[in-house]
N, C-alpha and C positions, 0 to 999 in steps of 0.2 A: 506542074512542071515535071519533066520526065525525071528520073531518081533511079540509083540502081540499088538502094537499099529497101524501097518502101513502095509502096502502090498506096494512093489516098482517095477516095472518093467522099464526095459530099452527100450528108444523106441530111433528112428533113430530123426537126426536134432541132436543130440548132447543132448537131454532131457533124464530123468528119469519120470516118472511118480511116484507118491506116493498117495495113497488111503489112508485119515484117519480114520480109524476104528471108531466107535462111535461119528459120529463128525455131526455138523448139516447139513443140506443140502446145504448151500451156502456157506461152507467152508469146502469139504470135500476132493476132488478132486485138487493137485497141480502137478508142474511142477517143478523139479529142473534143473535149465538149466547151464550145464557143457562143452560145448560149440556152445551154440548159437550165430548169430549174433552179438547180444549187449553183451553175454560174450567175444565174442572174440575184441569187438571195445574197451570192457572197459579196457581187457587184457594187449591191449597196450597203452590205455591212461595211464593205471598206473603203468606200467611194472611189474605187482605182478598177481598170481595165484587168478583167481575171479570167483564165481560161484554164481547164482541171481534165485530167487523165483517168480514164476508167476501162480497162480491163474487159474485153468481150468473153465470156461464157458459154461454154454448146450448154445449151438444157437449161431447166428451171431447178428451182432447190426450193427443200421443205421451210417454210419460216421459220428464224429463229422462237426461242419459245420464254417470256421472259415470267416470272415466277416472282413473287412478293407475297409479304405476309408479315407478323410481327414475329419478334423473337418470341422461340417456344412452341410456337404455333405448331411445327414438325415437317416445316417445308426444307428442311436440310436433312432431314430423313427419307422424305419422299423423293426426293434430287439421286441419291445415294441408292435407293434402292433400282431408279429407274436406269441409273451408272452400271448398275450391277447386274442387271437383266441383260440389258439393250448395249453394251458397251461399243459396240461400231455404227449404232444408230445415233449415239448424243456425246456431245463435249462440252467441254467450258470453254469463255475464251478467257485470254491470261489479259489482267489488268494493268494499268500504269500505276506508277507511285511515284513522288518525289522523294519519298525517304528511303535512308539509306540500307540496304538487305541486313538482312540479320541472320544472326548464324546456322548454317546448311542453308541459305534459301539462294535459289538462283537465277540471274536474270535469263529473262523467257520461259521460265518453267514456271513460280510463284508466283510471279510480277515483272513487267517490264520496266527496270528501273531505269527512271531517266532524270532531264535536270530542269530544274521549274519552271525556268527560260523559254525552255523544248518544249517542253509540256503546255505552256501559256500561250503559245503561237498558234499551238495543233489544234488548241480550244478554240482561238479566234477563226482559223481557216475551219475550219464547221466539220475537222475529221473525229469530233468525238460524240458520240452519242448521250451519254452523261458523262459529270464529276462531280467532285465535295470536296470540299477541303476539310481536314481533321486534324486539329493540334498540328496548324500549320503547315500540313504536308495536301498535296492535290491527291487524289486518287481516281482513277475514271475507265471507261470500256470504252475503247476506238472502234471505229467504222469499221476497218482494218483486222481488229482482232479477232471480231467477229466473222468475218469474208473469211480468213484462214481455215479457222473450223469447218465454215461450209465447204471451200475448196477440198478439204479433205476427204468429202463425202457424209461428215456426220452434220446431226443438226444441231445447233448452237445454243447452249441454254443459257441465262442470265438471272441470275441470283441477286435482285437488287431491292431497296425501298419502294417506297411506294413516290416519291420524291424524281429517282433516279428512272422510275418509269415512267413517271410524266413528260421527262426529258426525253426520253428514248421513243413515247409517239408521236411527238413532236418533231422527231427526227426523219429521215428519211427510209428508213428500218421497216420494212413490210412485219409484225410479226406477230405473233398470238399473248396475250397478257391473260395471264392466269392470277386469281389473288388465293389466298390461302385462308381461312378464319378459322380461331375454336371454335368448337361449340358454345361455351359459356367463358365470360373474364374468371369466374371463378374457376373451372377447367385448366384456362390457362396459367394464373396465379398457381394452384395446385402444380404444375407442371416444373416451372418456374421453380418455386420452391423446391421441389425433386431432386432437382442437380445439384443442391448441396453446393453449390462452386459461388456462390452473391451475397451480399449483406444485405440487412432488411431496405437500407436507404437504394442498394443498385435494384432490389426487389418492385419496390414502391414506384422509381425512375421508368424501368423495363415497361411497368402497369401503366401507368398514363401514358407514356408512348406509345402502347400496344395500342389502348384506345382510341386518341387519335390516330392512329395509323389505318386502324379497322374503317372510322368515320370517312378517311378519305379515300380507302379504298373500296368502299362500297356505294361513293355518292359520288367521285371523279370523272364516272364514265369513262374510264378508259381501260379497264379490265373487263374482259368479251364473260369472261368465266367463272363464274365463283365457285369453290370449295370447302366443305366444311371437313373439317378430321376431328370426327367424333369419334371413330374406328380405325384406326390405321390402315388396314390389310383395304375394308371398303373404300377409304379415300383415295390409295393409289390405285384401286382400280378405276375409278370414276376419273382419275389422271389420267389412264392408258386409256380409258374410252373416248376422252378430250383427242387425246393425241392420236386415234386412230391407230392403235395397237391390237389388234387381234391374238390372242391366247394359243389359239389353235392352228394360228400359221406363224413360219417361218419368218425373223424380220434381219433383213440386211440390209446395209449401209448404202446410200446412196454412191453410185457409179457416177464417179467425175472422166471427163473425156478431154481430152485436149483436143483441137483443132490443126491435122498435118496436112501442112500448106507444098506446094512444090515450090521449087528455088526458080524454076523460070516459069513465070505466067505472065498472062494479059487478066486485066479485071474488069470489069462492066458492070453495070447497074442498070436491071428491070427490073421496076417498081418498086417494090420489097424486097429483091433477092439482088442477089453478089453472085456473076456467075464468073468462075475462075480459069481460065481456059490454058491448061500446060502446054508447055512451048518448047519443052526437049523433044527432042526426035523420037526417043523411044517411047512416049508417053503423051506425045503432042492429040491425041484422040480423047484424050480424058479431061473432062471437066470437073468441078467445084462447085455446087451450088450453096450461098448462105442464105438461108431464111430470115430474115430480118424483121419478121412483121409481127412478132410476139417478144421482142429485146422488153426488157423490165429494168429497173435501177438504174446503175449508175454512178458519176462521181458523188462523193468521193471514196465508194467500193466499186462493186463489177456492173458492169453492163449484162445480165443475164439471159439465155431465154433464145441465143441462135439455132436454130434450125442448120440441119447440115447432111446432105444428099451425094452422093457419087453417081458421075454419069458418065458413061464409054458413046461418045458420038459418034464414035464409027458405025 
């Protein structure tokens, strides 16, 4: 039906497309998804009628990168060092908590602190990729918080169990799973012992953890990569060659783009493309083309992956 705020076409996958007329460049372009995938999983998680919003994207983005290992191991060194190198190539995303901030810490900066209620719903509508709950309180990494960091241009790293990763490929998350291992438990008990900060009994706890943790992260199948840090300096390198980091050239942050739409158009659909034809007098010659035939993801993050062309029909 005709609309002065919206232009919507119907595209295949189960989507609508909706163009927002006058709207900024990075939020102008969505996705109503009427049965996609995640409509249709959430469908029957909840047994009720569900339709989810998603975000069109120009361009692809690098996978997030998610990282496990046991405590000790020195995948929080190797995190930091790669922060420290690459700072406009990589970020974190900020977590949820049900508990309550503690002093200097600030919502959206440390943790997004919210209330268990909140938190329990977001779990149930499928926007979180993992959680755990710890002495009572939930903790987890949203669909969401993750898409920010991308939208930024950096790539997203995630710092989790091995637990919290099996949830996160189970999710709908495209991304690369890296595990971490000593070289030897005694390496790592040595390590362990080092920081001087544990008593023998959180010592002893830390050790059998580590080792199951190693057992399940080496027989899961779900980490593409393994690493060992028997050398520091050589482990992050053998991280940067994972990641496709080159030494000898230049690395910069991914170039995020919005999509600028004009306030009067007509919209049409061939095939895979969206062609957007301007309809002010002064500009009425100039088209819009959306490439749609490489769109990736999805609710409940971005639809990513649009193609986008300028073309003067005159």
């Amino acid at each position: 039906m005709p609309c002065k705020a919206y232009s919507a076409i119907v595209l295949k996958q189960g989507r609508i497309l909706v163009i927002k007329k006058d709207s900024a460049s990075d939020d102008s372009i969505w996705f109503l998804e009427v049965d996609s995938p995640f409509v249709r999983e959430q469908r029957k998680l909840l047994g009720t009628e569900v339709v989810a919003w998603s975000k069109g994207v120009r361009g692809n983005a690098e996978k997030p990168i998610v990282i496990s290992g046991p405590s000790g191991v020195g995948k929080g060194t190797l995190i930091t060092m790669l922060m420290k190198e690459f700072p406009s190539m990589f970020g974190f995303s900020v977590s949820h908590t049900t508990r309550s901030p503690r002093c200097m810490e600030k919502n959206g900066v440390h943790y997004h602190f919210t209330e268990k209620n909140v938190m329990e719903k977001e779990i149930n509508d499928g926007k979180f990729l993992e959680f755990a709950s710890v002495h009572g309180n939930l903790y987890g990494t949203s669909i969401e918080s993750v898409e920010v960091v991308t939208d930024s241009g950096k790539r997203c790293i995630l710092d989790i169990d091995v637990q919290g990763a099996r949830s996160v490929k189970a999710s709908s998350l495209d991304a690369m799973f890296i595990f971490v291992c000593p070289p030897s438990m005694k390496e790592l008990e040595d390590r362990l012992r080092a920081r001087g900060t544990e008593t023998e009994e959180q010592i002893q706890k830390r050790l059998r953890n580590a080792e199951a943790e190693i057992r399940a992260g080496k027989s899961s199948g779900i980490f593409g990569h393994i690493l060992y840090n028997d050398n520091l300096e050589e482990c992050y390198k053998s991280l940067k060659d994972l990641l496709g980091i080159n030494d000898d050239a230049p690395v910069n942050g991914l170039e995020v783009e919005g999509i600028n739409l004009p306030k009067e158009h007509t919209a049409t659909k061939m095939e895979d493309k969206i062609l957007i034809q301007e309809t002010g007098e002064a500009t009425k010659n100039n088209m819009i083309v959306l490439d749609l035939s490489s769109i990736n993801g999805g609710a409940p993050g971005r639809t990513r992956g649009i193609g986008l062309d300028t073309v003067n029909s005159s």
